[in-house]
C-alpha positions in Angstrom: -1.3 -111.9 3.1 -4.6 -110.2 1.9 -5.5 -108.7 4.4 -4.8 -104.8 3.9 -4.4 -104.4 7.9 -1.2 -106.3 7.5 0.7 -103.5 7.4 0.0 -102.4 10.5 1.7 -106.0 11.8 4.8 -104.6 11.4 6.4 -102.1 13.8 7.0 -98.9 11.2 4.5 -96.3 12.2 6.1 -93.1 10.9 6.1 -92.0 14.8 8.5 -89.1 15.1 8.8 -88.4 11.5 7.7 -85.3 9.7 7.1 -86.1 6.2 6.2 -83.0 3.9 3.5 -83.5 1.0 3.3 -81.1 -1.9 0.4 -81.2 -4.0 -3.1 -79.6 -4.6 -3.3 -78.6 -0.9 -5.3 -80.4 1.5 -8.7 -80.5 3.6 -7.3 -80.0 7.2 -11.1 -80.6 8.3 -11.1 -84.3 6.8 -11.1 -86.8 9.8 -7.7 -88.3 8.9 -6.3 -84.9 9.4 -8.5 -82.9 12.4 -7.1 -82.3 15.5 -10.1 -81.5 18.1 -7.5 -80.0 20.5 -7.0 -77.3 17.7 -9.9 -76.5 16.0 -9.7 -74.8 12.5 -6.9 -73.5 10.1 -2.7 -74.8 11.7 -0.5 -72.8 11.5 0.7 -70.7 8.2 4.7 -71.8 7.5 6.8 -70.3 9.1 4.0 -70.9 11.7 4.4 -74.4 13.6 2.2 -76.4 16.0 4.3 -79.8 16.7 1.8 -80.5 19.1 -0.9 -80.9 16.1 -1.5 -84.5 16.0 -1.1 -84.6 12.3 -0.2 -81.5 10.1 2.1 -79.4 11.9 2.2 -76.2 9.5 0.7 -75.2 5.7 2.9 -72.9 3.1 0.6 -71.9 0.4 2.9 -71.7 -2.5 0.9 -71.3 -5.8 -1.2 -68.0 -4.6 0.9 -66.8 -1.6 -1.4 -64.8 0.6 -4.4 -67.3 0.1 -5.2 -68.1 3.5 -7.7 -71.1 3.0 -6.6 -74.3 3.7 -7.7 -76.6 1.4 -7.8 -78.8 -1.8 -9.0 -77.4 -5.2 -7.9 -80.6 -7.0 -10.6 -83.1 -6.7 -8.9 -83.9 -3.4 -6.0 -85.3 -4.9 -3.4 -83.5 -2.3 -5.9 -84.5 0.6 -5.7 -88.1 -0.8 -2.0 -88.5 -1.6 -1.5 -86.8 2.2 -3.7 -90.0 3.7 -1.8 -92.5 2.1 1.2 -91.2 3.6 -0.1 -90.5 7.0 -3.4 -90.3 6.9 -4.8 -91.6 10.8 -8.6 -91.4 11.9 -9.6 -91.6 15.4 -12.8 -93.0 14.3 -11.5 -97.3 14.6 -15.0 -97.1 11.9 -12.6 -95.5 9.2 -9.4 -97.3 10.4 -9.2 -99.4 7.5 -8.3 -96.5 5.8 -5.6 -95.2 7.7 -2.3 -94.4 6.1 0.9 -96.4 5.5 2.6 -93.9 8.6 -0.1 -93.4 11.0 2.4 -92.2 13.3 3.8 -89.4 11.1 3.4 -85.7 11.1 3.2 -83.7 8.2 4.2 -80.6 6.4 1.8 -79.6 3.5 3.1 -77.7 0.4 0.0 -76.5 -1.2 1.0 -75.8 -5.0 -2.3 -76.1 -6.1 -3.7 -72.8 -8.1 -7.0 -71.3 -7.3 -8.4 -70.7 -10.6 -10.1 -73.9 -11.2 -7.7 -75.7 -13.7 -6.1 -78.8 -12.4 -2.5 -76.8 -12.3 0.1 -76.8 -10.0 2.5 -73.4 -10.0 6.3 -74.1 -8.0 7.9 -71.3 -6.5 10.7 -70.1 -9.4 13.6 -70.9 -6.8 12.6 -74.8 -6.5 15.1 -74.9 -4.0 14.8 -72.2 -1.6 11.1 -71.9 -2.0 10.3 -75.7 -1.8 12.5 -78.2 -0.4 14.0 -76.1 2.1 11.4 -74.8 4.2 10.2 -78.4 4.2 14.2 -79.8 5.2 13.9 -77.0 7.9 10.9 -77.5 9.6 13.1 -81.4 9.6 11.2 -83.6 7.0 13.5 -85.5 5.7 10.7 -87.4 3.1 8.7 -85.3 0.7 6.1 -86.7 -1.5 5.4 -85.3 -4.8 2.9 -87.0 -6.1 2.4 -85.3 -9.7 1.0 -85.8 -13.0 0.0 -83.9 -15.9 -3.6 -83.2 -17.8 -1.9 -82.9 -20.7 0.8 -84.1 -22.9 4.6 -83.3 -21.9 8.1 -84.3 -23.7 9.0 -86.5 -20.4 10.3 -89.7 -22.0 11.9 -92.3 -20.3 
């Protein structure tokens, strides 16, 4: 079909899954993110409020200590976070829900303050990263990454 509500046919919502999303950080005031129950900043990792109805806690990881919540990139961690779970209550905007509407998430902000387009990971990818994300109990993590300039990546 061509109709991009279609995906919303099927029964996957995401509901009960916590999916975490590192990237430039994200805009917890957009509408596909607010919770008017909770106004303002959630909850600083290891901070948690499950009963947010879509991010549940924020780790800043490129500038720990940083205590703003939001994206430096252009939007591109705010964007990549919709896609995955974006969900408006505004049925004006529904069209551009999320594939997961149901889904809570879990942002990793690696997105450095300086201006540049950079992303900085904790040095212990592991510990730092993937398990604060594995214990808060996402089991999916998007990384949606690229570079602004030329790597030796080769397929």
């Amino acid at each position: 079909t061509t109709d991009p509500r279609a995906k919303f046919v099927s029964s996957f919502t995401g509901e009960g899954q916590l999916v975490a999303v590192g990237d430039s950080g994200l805009d917890v005031t957009n509408c596909f993110f607010e919770d008017p129950r909770f106004p303002g900043p959630v909850p600083h990792y290891p901070g948690v409020n499950l009963d947010h109805r879509k991010v549940v806690s924020y780790v800043e990881l490129a500038t720990p200590g940083h205590d703003i919540q939001e994206d430096y990139a252009q939007g591109h961690g705010t964007h990549v976070a919709g896609s995955v779970a974006g969900a408006t209550s505004n049925p004006e905007y529904a069209l551009w829900n999320g594939v997961a509407t149901g889904a809570k998430l879990f942002i990793l902000d690696v997105g450095v303050r300086d201006g540049a387009d950079d992303l900085n990971f904790p040095s212990d990818f592991v510990q730092g990263y993937l398990q604060p994300a594995y214990g808060l109990g996402a089991r999916i993590i998007s990384n949606s990454w690229g570079a602004s300039r030329p790597t030796n990546y080769r397929s």
